[in-house]
PDB file of N, H, CA, C and O in Angstrom:
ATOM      1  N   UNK A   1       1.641  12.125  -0.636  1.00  0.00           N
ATOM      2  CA  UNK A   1       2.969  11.772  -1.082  1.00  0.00           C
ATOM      3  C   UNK A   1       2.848  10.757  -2.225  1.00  0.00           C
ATOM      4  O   UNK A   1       2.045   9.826  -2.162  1.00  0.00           O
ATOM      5  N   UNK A   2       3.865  11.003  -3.532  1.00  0.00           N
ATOM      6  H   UNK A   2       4.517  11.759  -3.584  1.00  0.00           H
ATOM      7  CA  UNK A   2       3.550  10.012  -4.217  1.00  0.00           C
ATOM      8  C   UNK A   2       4.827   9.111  -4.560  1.00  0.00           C
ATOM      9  O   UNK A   2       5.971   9.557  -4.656  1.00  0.00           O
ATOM     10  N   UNK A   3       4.485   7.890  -4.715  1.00  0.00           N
ATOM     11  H   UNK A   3       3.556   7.529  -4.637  1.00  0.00           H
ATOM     12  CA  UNK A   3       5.714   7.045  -4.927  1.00  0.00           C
ATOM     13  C   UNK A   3       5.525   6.342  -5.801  1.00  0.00           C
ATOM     14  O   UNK A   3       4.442   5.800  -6.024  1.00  0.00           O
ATOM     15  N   UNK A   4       7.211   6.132  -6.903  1.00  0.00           N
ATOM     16  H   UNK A   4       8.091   6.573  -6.721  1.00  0.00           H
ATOM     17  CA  UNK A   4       7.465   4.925  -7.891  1.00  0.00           C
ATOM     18  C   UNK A   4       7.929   3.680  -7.593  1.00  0.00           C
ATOM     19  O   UNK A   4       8.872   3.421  -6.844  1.00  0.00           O
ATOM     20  N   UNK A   5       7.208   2.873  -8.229  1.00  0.00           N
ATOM     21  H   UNK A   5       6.442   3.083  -8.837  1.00  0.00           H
ATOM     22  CA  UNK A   5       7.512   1.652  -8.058  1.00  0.00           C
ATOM     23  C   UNK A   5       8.222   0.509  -9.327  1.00  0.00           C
ATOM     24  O   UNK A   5       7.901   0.530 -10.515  1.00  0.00           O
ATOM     25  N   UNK A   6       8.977  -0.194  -8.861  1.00  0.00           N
ATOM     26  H   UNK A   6       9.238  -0.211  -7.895  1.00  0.00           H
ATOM     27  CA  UNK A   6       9.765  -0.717  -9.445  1.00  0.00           C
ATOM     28  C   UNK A   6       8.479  -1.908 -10.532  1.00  0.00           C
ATOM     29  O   UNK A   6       7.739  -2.650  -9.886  1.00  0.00           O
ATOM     30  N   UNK A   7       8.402  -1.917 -11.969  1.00  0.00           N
ATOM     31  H   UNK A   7       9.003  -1.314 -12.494  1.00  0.00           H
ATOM     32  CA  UNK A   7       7.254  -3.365 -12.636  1.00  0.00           C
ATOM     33  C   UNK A   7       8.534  -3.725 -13.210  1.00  0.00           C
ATOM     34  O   UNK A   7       9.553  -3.061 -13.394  1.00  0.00           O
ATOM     35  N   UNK A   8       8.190  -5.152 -13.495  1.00  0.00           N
ATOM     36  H   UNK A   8       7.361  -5.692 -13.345  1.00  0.00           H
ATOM     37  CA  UNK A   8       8.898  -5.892 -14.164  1.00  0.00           C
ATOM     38  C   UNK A   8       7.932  -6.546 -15.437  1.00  0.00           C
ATOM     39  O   UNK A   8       7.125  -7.455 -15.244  1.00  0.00           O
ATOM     40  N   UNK A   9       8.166  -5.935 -16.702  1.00  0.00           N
ATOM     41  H   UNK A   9       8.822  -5.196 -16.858  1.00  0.00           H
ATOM     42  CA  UNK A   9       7.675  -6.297 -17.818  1.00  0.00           C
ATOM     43  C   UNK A   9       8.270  -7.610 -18.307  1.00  0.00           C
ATOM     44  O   UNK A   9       9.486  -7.771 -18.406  1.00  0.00           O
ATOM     45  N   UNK A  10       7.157  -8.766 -18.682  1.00  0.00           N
ATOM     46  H   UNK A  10       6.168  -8.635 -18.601  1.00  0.00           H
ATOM     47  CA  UNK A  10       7.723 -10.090 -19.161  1.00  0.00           C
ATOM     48  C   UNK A  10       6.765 -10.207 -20.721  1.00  0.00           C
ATOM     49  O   UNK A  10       5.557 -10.185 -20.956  1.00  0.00           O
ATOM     50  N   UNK A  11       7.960 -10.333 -21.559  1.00  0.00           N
ATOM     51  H   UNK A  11       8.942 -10.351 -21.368  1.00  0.00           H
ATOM     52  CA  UNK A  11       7.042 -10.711 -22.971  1.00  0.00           C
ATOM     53  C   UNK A  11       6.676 -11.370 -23.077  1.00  0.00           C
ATOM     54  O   UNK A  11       7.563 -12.086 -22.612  1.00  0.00           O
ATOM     55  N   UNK A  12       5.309 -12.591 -23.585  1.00  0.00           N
ATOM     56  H   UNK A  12       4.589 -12.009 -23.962  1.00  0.00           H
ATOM     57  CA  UNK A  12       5.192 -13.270 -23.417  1.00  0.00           C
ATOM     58  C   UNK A  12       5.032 -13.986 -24.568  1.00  0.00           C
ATOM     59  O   UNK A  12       4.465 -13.131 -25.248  1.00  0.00           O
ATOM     60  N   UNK A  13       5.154 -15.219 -25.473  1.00  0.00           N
ATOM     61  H   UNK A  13       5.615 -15.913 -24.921  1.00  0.00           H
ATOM     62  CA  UNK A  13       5.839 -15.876 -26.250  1.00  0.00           C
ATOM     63  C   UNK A  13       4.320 -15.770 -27.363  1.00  0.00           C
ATOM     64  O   UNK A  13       4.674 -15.633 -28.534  1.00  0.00           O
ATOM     65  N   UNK A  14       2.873 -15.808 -27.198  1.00  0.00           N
ATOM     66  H   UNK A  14       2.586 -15.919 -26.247  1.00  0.00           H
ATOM     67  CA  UNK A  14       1.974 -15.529 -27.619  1.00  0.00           C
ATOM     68  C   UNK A  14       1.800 -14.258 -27.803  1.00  0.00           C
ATOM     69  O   UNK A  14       0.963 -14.034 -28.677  1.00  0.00           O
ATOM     70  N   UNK A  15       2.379 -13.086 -27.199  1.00  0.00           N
ATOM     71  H   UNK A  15       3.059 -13.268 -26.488  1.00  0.00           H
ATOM     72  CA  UNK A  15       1.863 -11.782 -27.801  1.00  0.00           C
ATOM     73  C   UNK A  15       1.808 -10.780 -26.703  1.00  0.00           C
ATOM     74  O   UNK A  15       1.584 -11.429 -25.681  1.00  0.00           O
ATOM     75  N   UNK A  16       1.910  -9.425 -26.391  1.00  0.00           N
ATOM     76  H   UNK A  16       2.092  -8.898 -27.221  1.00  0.00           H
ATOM     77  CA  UNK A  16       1.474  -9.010 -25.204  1.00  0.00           C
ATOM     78  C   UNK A  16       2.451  -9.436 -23.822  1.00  0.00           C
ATOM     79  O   UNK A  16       3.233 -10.381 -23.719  1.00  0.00           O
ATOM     80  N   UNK A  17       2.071  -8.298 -22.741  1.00  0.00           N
ATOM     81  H   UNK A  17       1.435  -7.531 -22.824  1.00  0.00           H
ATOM     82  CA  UNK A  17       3.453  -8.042 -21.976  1.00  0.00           C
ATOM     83  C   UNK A  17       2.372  -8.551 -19.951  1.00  0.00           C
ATOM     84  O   UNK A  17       1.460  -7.948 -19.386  1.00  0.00           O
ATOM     85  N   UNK A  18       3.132  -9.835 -19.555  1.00  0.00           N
ATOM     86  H   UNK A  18       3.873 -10.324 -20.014  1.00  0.00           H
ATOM     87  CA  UNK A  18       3.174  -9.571 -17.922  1.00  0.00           C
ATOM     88  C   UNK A  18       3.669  -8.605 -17.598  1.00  0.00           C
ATOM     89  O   UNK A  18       4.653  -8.135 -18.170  1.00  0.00           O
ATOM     90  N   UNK A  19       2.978  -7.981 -16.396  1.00  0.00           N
ATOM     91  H   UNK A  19       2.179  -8.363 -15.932  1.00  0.00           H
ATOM     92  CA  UNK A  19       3.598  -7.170 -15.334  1.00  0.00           C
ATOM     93  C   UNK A  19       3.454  -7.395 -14.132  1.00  0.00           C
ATOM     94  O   UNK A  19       2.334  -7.697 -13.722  1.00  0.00           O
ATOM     95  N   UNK A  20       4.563  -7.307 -13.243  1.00  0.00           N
ATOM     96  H   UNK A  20       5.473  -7.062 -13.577  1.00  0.00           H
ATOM     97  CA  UNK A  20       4.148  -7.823 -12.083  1.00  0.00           C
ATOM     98  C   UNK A  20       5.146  -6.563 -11.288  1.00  0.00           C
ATOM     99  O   UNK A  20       6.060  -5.967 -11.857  1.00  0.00           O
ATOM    100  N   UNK A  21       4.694  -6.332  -9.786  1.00  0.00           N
ATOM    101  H   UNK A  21       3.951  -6.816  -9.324  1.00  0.00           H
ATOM    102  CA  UNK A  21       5.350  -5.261  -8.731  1.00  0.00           C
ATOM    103  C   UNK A  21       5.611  -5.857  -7.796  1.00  0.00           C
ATOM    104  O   UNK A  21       4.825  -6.010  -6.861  1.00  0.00           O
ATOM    105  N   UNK A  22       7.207  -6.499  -7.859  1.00  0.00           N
ATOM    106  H   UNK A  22       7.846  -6.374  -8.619  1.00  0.00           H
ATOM    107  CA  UNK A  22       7.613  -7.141  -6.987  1.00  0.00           C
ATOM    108  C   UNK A  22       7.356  -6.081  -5.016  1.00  0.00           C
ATOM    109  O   UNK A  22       7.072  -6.669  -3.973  1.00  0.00           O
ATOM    110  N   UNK A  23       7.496  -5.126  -5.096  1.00  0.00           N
ATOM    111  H   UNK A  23       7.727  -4.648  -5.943  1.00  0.00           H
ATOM    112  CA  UNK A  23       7.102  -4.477  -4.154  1.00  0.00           C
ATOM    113  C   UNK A  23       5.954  -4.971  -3.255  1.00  0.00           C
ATOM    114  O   UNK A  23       6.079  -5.131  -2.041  1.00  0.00           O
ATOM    115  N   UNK A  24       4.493  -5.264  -4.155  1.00  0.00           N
ATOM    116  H   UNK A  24       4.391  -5.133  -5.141  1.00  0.00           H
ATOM    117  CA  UNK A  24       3.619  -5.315  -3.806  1.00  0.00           C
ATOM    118  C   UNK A  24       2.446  -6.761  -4.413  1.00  0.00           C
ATOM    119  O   UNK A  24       1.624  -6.865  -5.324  1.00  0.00           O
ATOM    120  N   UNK A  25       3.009  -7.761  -3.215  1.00  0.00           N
ATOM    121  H   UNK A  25       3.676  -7.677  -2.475  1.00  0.00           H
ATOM    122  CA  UNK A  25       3.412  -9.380  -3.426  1.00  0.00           C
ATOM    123  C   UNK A  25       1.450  -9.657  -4.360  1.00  0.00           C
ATOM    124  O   UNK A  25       0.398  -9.140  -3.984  1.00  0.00           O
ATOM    125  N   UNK A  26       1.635 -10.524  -5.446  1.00  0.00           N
ATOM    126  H   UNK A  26       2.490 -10.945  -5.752  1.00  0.00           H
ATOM    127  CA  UNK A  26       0.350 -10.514  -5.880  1.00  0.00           C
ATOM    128  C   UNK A  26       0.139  -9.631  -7.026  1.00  0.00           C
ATOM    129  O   UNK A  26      -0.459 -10.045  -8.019  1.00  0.00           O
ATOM    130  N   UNK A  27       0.649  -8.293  -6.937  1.00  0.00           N
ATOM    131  H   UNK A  27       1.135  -7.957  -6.130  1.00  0.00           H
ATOM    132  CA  UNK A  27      -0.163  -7.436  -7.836  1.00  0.00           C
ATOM    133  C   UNK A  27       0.754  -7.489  -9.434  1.00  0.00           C
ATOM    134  O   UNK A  27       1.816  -6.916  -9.679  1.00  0.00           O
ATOM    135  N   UNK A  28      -0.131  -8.444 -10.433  1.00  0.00           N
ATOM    136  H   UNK A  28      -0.993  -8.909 -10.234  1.00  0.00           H
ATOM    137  CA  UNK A  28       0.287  -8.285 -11.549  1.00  0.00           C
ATOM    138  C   UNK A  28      -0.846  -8.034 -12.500  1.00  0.00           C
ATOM    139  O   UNK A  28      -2.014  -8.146 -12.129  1.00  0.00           O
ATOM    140  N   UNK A  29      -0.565  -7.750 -13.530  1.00  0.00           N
ATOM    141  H   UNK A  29       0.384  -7.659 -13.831  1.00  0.00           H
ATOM    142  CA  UNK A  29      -1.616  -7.603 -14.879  1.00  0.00           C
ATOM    143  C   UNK A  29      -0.648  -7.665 -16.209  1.00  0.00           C
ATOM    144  O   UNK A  29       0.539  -7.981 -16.282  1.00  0.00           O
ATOM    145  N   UNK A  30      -1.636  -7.223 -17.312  1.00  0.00           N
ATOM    146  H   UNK A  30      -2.600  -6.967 -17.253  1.00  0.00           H
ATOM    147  CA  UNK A  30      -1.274  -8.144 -18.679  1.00  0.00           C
ATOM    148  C   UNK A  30      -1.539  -6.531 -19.870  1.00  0.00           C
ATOM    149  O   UNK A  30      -2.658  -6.023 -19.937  1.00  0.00           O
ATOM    150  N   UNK A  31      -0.885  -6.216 -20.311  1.00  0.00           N
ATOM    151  H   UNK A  31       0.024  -6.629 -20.256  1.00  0.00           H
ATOM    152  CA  UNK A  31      -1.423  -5.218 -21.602  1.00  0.00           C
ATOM    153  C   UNK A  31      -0.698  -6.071 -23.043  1.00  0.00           C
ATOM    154  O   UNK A  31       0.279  -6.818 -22.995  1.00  0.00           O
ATOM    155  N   UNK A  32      -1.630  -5.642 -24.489  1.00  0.00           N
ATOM    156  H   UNK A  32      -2.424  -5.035 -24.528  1.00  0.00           H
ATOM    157  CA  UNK A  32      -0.995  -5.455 -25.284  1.00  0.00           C
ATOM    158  C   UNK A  32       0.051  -5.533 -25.589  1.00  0.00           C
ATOM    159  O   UNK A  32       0.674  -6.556 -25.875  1.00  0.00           O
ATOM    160  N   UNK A  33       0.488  -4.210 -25.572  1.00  0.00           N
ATOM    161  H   UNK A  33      -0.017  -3.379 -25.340  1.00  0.00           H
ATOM    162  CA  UNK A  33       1.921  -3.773 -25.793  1.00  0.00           C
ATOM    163  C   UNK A  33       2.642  -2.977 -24.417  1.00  0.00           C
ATOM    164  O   UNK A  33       2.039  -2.905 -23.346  1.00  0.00           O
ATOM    165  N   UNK A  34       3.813  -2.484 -24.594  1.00  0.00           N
ATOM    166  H   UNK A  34       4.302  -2.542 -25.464  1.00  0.00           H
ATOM    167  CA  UNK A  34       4.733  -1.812 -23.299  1.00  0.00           C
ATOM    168  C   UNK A  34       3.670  -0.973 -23.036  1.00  0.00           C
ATOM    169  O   UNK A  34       3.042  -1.131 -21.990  1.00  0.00           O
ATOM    170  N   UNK A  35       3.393  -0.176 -23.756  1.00  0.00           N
ATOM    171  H   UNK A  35       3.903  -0.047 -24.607  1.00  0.00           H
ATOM    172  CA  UNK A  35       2.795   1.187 -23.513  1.00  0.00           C
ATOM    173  C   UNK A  35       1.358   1.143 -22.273  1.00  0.00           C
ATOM    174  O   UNK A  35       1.225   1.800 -21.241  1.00  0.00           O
ATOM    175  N   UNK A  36       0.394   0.048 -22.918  1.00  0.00           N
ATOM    176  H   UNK A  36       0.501  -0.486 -23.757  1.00  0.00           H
ATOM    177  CA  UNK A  36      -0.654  -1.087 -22.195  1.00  0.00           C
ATOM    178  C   UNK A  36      -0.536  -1.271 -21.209  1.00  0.00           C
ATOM    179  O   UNK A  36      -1.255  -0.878 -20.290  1.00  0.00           O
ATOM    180  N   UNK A  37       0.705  -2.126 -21.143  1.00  0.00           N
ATOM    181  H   UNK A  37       1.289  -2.445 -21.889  1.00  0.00           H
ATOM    182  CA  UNK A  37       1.649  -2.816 -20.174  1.00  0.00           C
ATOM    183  C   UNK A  37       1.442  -1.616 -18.834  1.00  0.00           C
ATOM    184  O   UNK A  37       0.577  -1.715 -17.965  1.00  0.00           O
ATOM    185  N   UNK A  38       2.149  -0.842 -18.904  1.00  0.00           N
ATOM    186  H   UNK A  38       2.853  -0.761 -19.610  1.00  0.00           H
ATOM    187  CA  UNK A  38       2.545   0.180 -18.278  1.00  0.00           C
ATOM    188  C   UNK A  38       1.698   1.064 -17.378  1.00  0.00           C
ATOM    189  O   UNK A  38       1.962   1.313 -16.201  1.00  0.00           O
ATOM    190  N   UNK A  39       0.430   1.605 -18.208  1.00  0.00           N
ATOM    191  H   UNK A  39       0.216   1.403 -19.164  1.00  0.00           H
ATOM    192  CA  UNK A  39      -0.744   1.830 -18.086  1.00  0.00           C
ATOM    193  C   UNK A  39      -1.700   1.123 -16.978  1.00  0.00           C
ATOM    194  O   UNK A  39      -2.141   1.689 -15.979  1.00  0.00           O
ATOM    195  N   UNK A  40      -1.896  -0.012 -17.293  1.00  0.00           N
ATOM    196  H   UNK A  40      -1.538  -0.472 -18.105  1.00  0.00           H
ATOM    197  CA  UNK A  40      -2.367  -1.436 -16.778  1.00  0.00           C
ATOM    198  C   UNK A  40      -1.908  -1.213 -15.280  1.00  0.00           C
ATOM    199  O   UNK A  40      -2.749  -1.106 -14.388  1.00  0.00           O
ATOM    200  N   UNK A  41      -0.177  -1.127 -14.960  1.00  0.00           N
ATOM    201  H   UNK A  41       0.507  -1.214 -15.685  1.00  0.00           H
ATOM    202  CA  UNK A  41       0.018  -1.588 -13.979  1.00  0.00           C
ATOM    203  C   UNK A  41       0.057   0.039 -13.069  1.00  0.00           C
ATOM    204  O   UNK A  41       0.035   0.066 -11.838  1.00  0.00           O
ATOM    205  N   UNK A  42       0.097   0.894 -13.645  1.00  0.00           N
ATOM    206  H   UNK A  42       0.115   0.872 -14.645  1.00  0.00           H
ATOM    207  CA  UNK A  42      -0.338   1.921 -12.889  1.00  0.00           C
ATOM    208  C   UNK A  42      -1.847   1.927 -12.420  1.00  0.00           C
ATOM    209  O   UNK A  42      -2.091   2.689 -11.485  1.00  0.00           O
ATOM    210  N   UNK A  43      -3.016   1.101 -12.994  1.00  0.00           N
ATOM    211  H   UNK A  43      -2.818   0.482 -13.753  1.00  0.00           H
ATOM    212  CA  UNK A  43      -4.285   1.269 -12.671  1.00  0.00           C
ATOM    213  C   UNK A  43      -4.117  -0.045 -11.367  1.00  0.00           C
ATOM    214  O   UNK A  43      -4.748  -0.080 -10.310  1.00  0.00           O
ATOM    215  N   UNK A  44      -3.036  -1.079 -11.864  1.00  0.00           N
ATOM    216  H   UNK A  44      -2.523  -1.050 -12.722  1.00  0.00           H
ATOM    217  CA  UNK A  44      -3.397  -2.219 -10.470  1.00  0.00           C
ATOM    218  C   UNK A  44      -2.954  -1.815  -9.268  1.00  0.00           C
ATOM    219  O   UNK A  44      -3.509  -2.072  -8.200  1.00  0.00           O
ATOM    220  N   UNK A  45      -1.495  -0.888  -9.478  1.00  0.00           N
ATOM    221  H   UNK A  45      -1.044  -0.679 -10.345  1.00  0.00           H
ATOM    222  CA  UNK A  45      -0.963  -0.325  -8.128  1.00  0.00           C
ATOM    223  C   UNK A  45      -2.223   0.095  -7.300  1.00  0.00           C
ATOM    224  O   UNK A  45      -2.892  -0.476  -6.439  1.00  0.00           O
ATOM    225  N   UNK A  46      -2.288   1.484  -7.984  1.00  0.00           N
ATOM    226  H   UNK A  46      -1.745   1.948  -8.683  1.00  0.00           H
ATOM    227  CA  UNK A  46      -3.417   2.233  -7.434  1.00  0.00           C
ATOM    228  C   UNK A  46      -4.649   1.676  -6.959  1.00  0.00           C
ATOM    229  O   UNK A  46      -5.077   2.237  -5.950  1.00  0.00           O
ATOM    230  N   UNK A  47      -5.530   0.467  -7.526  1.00  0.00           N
ATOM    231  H   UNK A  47      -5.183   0.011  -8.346  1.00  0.00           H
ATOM    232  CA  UNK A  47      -6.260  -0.410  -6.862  1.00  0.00           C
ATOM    233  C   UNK A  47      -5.797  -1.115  -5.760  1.00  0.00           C
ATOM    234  O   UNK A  47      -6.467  -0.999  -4.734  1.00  0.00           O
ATOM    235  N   UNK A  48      -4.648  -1.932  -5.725  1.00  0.00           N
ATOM    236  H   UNK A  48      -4.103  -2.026  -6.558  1.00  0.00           H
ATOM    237  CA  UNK A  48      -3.988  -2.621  -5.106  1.00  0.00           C
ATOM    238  C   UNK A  48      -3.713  -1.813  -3.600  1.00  0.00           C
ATOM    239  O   UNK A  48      -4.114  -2.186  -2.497  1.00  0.00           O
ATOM    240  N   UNK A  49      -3.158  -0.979  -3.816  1.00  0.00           N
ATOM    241  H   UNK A  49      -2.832  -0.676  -4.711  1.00  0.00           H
ATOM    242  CA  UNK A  49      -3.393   0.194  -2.545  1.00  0.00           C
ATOM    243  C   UNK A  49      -4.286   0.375  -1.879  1.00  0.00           C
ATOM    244  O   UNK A  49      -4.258   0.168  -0.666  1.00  0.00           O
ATOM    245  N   UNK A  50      -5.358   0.833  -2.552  1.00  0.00           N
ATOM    246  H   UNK A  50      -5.381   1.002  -3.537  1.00  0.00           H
ATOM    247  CA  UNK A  50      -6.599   1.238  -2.185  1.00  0.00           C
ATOM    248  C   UNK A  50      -6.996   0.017  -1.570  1.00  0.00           C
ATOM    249  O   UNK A  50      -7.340   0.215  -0.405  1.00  0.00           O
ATOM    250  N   UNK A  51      -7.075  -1.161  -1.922  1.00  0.00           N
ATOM    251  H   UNK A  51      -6.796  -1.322  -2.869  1.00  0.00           H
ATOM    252  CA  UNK A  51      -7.915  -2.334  -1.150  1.00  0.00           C
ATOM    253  C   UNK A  51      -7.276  -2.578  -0.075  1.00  0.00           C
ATOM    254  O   UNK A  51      -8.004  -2.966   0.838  1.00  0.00           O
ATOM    255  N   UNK A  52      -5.767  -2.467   0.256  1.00  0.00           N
ATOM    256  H   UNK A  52      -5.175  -2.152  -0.486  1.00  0.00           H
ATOM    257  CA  UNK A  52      -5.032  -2.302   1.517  1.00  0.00           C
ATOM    258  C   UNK A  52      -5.593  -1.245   2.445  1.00  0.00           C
ATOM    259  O   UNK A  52      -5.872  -1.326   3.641  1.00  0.00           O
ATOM    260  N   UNK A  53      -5.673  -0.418   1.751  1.00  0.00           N
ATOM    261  H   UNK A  53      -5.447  -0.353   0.779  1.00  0.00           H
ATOM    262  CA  UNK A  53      -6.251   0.993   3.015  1.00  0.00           C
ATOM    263  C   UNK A  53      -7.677   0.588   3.468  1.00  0.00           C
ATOM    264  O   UNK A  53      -8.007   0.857   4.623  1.00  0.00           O
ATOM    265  N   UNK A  54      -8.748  -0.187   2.444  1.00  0.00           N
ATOM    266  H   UNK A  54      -8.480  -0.406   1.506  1.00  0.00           H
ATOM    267  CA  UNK A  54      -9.822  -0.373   2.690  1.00  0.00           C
ATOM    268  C   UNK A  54     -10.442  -1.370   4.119  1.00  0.00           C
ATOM    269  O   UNK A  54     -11.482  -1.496   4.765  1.00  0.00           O
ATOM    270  N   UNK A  55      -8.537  -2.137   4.069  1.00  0.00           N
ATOM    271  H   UNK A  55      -7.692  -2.035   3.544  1.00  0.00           H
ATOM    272  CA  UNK A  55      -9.100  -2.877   5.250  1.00  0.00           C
ATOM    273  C   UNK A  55      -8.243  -2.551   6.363  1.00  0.00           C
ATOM    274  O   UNK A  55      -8.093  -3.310   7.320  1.00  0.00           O
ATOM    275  N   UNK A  56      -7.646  -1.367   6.243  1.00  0.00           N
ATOM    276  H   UNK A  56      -7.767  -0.750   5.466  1.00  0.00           H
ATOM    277  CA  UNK A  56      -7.053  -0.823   7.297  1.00  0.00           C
ATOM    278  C   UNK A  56      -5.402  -1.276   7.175  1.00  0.00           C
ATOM    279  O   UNK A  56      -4.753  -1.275   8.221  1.00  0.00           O
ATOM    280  N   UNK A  57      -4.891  -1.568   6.207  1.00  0.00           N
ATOM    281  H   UNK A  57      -5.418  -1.568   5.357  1.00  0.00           H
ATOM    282  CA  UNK A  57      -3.548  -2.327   6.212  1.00  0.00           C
ATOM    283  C   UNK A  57      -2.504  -1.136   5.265  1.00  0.00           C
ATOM    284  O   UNK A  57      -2.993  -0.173   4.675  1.00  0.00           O
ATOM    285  N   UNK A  58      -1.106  -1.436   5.284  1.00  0.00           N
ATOM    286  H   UNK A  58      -0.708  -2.219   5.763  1.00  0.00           H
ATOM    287  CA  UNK A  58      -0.415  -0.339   4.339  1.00  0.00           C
ATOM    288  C   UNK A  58       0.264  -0.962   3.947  1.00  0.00           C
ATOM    289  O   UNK A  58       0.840  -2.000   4.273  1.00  0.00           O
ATOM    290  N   UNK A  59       0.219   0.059   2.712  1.00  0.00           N
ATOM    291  H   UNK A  59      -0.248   0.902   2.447  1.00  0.00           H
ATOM    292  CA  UNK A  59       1.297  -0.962   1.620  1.00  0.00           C
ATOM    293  C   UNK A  59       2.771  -0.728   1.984  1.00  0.00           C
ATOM    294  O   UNK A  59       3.345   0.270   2.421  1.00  0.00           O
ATOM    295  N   UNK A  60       3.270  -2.141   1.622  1.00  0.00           N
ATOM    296  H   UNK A  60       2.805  -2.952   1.267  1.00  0.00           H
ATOM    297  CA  UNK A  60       5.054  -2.216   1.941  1.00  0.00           C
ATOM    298  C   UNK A  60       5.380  -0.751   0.708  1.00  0.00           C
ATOM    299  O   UNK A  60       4.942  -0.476  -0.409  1.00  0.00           O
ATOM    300  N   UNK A  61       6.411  -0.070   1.700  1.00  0.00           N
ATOM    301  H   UNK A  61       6.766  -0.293   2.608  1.00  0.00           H
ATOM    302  CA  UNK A  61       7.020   1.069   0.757  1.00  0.00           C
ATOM    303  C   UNK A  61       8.311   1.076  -0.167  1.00  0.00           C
ATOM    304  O   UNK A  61       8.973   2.062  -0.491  1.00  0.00           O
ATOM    305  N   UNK A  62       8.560  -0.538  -0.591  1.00  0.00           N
ATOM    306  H   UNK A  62       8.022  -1.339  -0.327  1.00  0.00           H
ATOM    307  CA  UNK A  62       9.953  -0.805  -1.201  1.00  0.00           C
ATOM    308  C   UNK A  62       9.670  -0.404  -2.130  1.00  0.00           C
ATOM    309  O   UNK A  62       9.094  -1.120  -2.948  1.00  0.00           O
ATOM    310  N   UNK A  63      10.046   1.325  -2.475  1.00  0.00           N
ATOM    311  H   UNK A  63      10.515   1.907  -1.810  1.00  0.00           H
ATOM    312  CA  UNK A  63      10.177   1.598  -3.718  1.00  0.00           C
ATOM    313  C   UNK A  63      10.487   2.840  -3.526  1.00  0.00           C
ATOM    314  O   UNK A  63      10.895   3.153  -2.408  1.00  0.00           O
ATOM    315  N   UNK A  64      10.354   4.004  -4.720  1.00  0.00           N
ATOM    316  H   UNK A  64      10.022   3.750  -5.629  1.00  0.00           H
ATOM    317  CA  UNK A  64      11.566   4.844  -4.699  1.00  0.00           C
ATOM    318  C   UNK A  64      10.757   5.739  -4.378  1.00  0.00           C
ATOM    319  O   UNK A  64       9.579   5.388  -4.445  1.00  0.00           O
ATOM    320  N   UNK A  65      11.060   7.376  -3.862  1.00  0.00           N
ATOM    321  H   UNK A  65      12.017   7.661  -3.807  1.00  0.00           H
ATOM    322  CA  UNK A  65       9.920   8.522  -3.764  1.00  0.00           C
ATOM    323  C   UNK A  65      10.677   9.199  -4.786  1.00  0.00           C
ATOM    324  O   UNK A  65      10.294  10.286  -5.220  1.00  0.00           O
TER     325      UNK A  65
END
């Protein structure tokens, strides 16, 4: 099953975009640009997950299918 999750892109005053997934407490990263941005936080979800399953735990599902 696959699910979307809500990022919240923050510009940041030096250059380049925070992202953070309020869903999934902790998991943020940094790109370039939106596009980066975006990218980025699809590779942390997907890690971020994975290290939950690794120790036997599941991720909170506040987000959309």
């Amino acid at each position: 099953m696959q699910y979307t999750y809500k990022i919240l892109l923050h510009k940041e005053p030096e250059g380049g975009y925070n992202v953070s997934v309020p869903a999934l407490q902790g998991c943020i990263t940094y790109g370039e640009d939106i596009d980066e941005a975006i990218t980025m936080a699809k590779d942390a979800i997907g890690l971020y997950i994975e290290e939950l399953q690794s120790r036997g735990e599941s991720a909170k599902f506040d987000c959309l299918r």
